[in-house]
C-alpha positions in Angstrom: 1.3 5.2 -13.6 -1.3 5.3 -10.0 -2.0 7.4 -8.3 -4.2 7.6 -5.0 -4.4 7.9 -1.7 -3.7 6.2 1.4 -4.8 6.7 5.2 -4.2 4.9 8.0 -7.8 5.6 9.4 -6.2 8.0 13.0 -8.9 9.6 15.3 -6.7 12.5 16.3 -7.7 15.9 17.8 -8.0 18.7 16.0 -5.3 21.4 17.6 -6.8 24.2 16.4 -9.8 24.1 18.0 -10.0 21.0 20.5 -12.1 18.9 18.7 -11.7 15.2 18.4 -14.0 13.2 15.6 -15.9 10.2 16.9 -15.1 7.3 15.5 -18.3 7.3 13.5 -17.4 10.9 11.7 -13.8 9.1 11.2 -14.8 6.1 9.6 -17.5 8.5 7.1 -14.5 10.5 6.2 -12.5 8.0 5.0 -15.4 6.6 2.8 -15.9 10.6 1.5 -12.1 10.4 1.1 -12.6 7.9 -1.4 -15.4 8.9 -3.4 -13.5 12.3 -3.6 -10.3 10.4 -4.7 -12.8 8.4 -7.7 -14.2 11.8 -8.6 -10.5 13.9 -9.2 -9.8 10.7 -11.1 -7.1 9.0 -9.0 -6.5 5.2 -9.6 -6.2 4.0 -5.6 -7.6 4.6 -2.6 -5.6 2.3 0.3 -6.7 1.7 4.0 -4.6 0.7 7.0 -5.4 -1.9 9.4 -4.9 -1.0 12.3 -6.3 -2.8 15.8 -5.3 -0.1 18.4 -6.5 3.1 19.3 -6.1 5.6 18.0 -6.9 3.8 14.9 -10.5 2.7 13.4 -10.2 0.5 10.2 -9.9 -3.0 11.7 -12.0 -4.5 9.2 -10.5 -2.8 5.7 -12.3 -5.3 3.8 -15.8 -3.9 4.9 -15.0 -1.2 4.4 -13.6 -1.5 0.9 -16.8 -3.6 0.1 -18.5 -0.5 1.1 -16.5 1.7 -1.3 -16.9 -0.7 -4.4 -20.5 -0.4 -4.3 -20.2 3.5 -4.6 -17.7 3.8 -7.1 -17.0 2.5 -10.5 -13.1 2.2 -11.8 -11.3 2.9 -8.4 -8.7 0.2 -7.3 -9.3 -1.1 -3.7 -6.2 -1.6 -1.7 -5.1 -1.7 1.6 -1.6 -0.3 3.5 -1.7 -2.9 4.8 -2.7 -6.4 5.5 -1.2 -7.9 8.3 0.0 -11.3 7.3 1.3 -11.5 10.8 -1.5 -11.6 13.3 -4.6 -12.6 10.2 -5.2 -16.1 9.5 -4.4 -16.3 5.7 -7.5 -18.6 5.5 -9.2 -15.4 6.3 -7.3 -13.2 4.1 -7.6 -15.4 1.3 -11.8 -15.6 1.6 -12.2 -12.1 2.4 -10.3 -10.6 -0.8 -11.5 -13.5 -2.6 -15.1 -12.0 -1.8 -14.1 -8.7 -2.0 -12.8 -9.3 -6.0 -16.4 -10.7 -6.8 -18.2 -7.4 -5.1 -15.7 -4.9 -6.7 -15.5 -6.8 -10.3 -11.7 -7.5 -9.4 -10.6 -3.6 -8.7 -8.5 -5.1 -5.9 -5.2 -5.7 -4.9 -3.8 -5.4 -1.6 -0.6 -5.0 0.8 0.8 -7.7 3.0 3.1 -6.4 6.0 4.1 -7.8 9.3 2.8 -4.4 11.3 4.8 -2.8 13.9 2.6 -2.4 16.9 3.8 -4.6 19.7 1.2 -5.2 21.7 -1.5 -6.5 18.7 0.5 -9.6 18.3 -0.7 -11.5 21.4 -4.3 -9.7 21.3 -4.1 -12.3 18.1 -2.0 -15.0 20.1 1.1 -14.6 18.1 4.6 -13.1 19.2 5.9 -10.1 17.6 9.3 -11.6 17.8 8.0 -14.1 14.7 7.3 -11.3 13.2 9.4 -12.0 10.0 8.9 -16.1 10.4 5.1 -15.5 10.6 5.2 -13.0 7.7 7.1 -15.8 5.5 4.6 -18.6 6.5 1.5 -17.4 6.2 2.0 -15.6 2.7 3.6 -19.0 1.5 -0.1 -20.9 2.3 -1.9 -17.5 1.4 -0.7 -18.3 -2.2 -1.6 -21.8 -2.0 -4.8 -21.0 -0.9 -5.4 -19.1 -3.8 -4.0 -21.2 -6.4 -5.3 -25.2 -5.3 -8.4 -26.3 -5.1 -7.3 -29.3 -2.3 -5.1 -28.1 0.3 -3.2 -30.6 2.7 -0.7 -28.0 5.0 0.8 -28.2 7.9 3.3 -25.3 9.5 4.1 -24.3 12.9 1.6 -21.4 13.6 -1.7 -22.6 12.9 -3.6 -25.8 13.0 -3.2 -28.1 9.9 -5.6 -28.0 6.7 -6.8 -31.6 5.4 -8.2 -31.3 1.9 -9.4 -28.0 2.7 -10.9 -25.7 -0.1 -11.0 -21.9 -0.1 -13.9 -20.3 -0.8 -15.3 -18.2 -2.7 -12.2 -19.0 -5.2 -10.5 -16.3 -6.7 -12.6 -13.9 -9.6 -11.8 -15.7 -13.1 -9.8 -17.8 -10.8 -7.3 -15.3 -10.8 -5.6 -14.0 -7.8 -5.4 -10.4 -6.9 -2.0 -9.1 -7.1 -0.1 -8.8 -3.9 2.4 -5.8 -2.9 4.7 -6.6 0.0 4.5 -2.8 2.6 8.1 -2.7 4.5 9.8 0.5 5.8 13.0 -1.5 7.3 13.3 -5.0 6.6 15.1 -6.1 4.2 13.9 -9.7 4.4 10.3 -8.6 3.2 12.1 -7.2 -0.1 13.1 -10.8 -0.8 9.6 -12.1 -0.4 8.5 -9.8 -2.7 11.4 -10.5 -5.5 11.0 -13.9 -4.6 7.2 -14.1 -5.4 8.2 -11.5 -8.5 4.9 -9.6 -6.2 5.0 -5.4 -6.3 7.1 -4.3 -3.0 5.7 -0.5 -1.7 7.9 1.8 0.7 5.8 3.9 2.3 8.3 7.3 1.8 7.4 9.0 4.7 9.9 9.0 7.9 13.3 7.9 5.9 15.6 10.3 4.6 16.1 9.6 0.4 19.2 7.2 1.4 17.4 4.2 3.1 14.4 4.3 0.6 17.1 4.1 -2.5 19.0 1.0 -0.5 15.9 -0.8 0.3 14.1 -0.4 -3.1 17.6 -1.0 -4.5 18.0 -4.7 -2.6 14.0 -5.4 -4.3 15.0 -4.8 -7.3 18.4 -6.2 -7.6 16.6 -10.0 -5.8 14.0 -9.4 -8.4 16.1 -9.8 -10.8 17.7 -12.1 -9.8 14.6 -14.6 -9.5 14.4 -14.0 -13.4 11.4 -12.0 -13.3 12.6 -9.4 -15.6 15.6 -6.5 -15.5 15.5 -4.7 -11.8 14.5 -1.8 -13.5 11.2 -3.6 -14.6 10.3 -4.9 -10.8 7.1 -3.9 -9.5 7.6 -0.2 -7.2 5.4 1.8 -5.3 6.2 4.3 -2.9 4.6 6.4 -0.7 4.3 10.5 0.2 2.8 13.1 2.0 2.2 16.5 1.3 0.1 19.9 2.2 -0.4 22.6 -0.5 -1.9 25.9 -0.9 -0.8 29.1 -3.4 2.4 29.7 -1.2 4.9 27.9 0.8 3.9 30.6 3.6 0.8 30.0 3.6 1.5 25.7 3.4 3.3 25.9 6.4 1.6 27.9 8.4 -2.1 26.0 7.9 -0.6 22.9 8.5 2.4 23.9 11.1 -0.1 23.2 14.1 -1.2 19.9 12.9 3.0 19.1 12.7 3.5 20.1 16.0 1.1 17.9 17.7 0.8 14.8 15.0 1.2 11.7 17.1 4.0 10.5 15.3 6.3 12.9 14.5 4.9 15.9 16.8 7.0 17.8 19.6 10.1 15.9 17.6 12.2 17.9 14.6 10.7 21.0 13.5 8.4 21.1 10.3 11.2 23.0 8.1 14.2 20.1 9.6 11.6 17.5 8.7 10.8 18.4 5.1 14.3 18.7 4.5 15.1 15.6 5.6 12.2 13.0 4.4 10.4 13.4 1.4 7.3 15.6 3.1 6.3 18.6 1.1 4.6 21.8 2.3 4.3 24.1 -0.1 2.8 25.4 -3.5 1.3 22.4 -6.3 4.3 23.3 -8.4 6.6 22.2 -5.3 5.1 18.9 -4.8 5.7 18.1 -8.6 8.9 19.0 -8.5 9.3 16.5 -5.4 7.6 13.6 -6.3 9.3 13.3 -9.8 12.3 13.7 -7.8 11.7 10.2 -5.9 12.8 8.6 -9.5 15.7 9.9 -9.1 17.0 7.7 -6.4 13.7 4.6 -6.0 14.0 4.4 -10.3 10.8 4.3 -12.5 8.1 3.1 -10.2 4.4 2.0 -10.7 2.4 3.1 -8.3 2.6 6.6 -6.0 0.0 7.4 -2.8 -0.3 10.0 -0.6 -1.2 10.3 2.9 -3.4 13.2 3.2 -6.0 12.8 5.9 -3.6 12.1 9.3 -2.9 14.5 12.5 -6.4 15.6 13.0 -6.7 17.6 9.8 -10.7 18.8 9.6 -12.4 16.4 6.5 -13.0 19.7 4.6 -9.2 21.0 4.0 -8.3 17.3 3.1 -11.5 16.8 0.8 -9.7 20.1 -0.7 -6.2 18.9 -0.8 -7.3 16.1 -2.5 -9.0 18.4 -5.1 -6.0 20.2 -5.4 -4.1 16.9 -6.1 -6.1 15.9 -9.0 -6.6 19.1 -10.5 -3.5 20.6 -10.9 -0.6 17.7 -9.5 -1.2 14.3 -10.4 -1.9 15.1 -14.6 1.0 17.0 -14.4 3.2 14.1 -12.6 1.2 11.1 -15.5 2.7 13.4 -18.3 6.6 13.9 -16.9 7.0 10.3 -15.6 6.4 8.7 -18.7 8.1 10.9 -20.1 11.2 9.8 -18.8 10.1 6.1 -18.8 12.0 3.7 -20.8 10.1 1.7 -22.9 10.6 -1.7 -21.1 10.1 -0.1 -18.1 6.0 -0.8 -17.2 3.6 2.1 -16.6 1.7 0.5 -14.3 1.4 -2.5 -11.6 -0.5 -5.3 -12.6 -4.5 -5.1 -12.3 -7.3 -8.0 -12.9 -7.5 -7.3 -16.0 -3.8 -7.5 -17.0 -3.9 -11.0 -15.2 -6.7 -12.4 -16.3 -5.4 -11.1 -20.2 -2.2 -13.3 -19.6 -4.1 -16.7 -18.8 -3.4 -19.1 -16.7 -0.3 -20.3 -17.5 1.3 -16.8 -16.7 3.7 -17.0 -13.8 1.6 -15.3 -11.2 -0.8 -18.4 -11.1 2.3 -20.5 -9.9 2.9 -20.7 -5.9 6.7 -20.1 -6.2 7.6 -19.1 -9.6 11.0 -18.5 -8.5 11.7 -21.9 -7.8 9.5 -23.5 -11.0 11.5 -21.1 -12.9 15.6 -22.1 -11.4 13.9 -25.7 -11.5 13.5 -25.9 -15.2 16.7 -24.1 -15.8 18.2 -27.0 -13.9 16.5 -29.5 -16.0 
């Protein structure tokens, strides 16, 4: 199974003593954030995109190019992509260059983002949200699987013979997660595509995370790309830890209170309670996390958001310590432990896909259709 880390790159004030990072000191952290996440030997480190204030990592691919020139085995993802608003012609060169720099420790996350007003900053409408989402991923595969392209679609200028380039590293595309929180109709894409789908586990109570990683797994299934209990899962988390639960809550009460998201809403103790946050000793977060089986099934993949609500780099750069010292060998021992033996460890990497050749299904646009088509036959 992964582990890592996620952020989603906020420049947020510190409330415990006023300070607010430049975006210079924010964009450093996140690099030291994943160094630090190589060196405790997690498996992911995940950026955001984001295009808004307060947010800094609008270019996650530079930055991820960055990263894969100071570490060695760390996977390079991002949380997310937005298929939306990005030309896919520019998705599918810039991950396409990124595999080549990082020796294919890449994969990445498509989602339709949430923010209204970025949509017409990139001329688009967020009321095609789902529409654009559905389009551009559809030539985004094509992209990355022929070498002559001839498209035409209703959001973006046609393609005549085009070629993307560079093409794909051992002409093998990086494997795609689909990020949603609420919309059901990304959990078709991703069964549809047999691609991982990722809930990010943080606002919902256990409910709505079990219904939408239950609709995934069911349409995954059902596109004949295994059992639902084999389909692709990640899921998301966030914790703070120190040797007590007194002391957990009250270091990281005052960055509660005034997070931009959830601050001056529920209290910290009615929040933990009711989403899958954990504050609290090492020992509570492993009894959490191998809790989310319990309702999301065996999953692949599990990150943590650790670095949000103006927490100072230090205390994360220790959490993070903390994590891979005494949590995450903890959590790789008990969930495969209860893993059946069909059930995959892990999501597919490069070196999975490129092991399977090319007649494996990921190298087919819509496998899901070539599949039901032969069937017909």
């Amino acid at each position: 199974m992964q582990f890592g880390i996620f952020t989603v790159g906020d420049v947020t004030t510190d409330p415990t003593n006023g300070r607010t990072p430049t975006e210079a000191e924010r964009i450093q952290a996140m690099v030291a954030i994943g160094e630090k996440a190589e060196e405790v030997g997690l498996d992911v480190f995940a950026t955001g995109e984001h295009h808004n204030p307060p947010f800094v990592p609008s270019s996650p691919t530079t930055m991820l190019g960055y990263l894969a020139a100071r570490t060695e085995r760390l996977i390079l993802s991002t949380a997310t992509t937005l298929i939306t608003t990005n030309d896919p012609v520019k998705i599918a060169e810039d991950f396409a260059m990124l595999q080549h720099l990082a020796g294919g420790r890449v994969d990445l996350m498509m989602g339709r983002g949430n923010t209204g007003p970025v949509y017409p900053w990139f001329g688009k409408d967020i009321r095609d949200g789902i529409p654009l989402a559905v389009e551009n991923y559809h030539l985004l595969r094509r992209l990355w699987r022929e070498q002559r392209i001839d498209w035409e679609g209703r959001f973006r200028g046609p393609l005549q013979g085009f070629t993307s380039t560079p093409a794909p590293l051992d002409g093998t595309p990086p494997f795609v997660w689909h990020g949603s929180i609420r919309s059901p109709e990304i959990a078709e894409q991703a069964a549809y595509y047999g691609d991982g789908f990722f809930h990010n586990n943080i606002f919902w109570n256990k409910e709505h995370t079990e219904q939408i990683v239950r609709l995934y797994r069911q349409r995954f299934e059902h596109y004949g790309h295994g059992s639902a209990d084999q389909a692709i899962v990640g899921l998301g988390g966030q914790v703070f830890m120190a040797e007590t639960e007194a002391e957990a809550k009250k270091r990281f009460r005052p960055y509660f209170d005034n997070a931009p998201v959830y601050g001056h809403g529920p209290s910290l103790e009615d929040f933990t309670e009711l989403t899958p946050l954990t504050v609290g000793t090492p020992e509570q977060v492993i009894e959490r996390t191998l809790g989310f089986a319990d309702y999301a099934g065996d999953y692949q993949r599990q990150l943590f958001l650790m670095d949000h609500a103006g927490l100072p780099l230090d205390t994360v750069l220790e959490q993070i310590d903390i994590l891979g010292r005494e949590v995450v060998p903890v959590l790789r021992k008990e969930f495969e432990l209860r893993r059946p033996e069909h059930v995959p460890s892990d999501p597919p990497t490069h070196t999975s896909l490129v092991a399977a050749g090319p007649d494996a299904p990921h190298h087919l646009v819509e496998p899901a259709r070539d599949r039901m088509s032969a069937e017909s036959n």
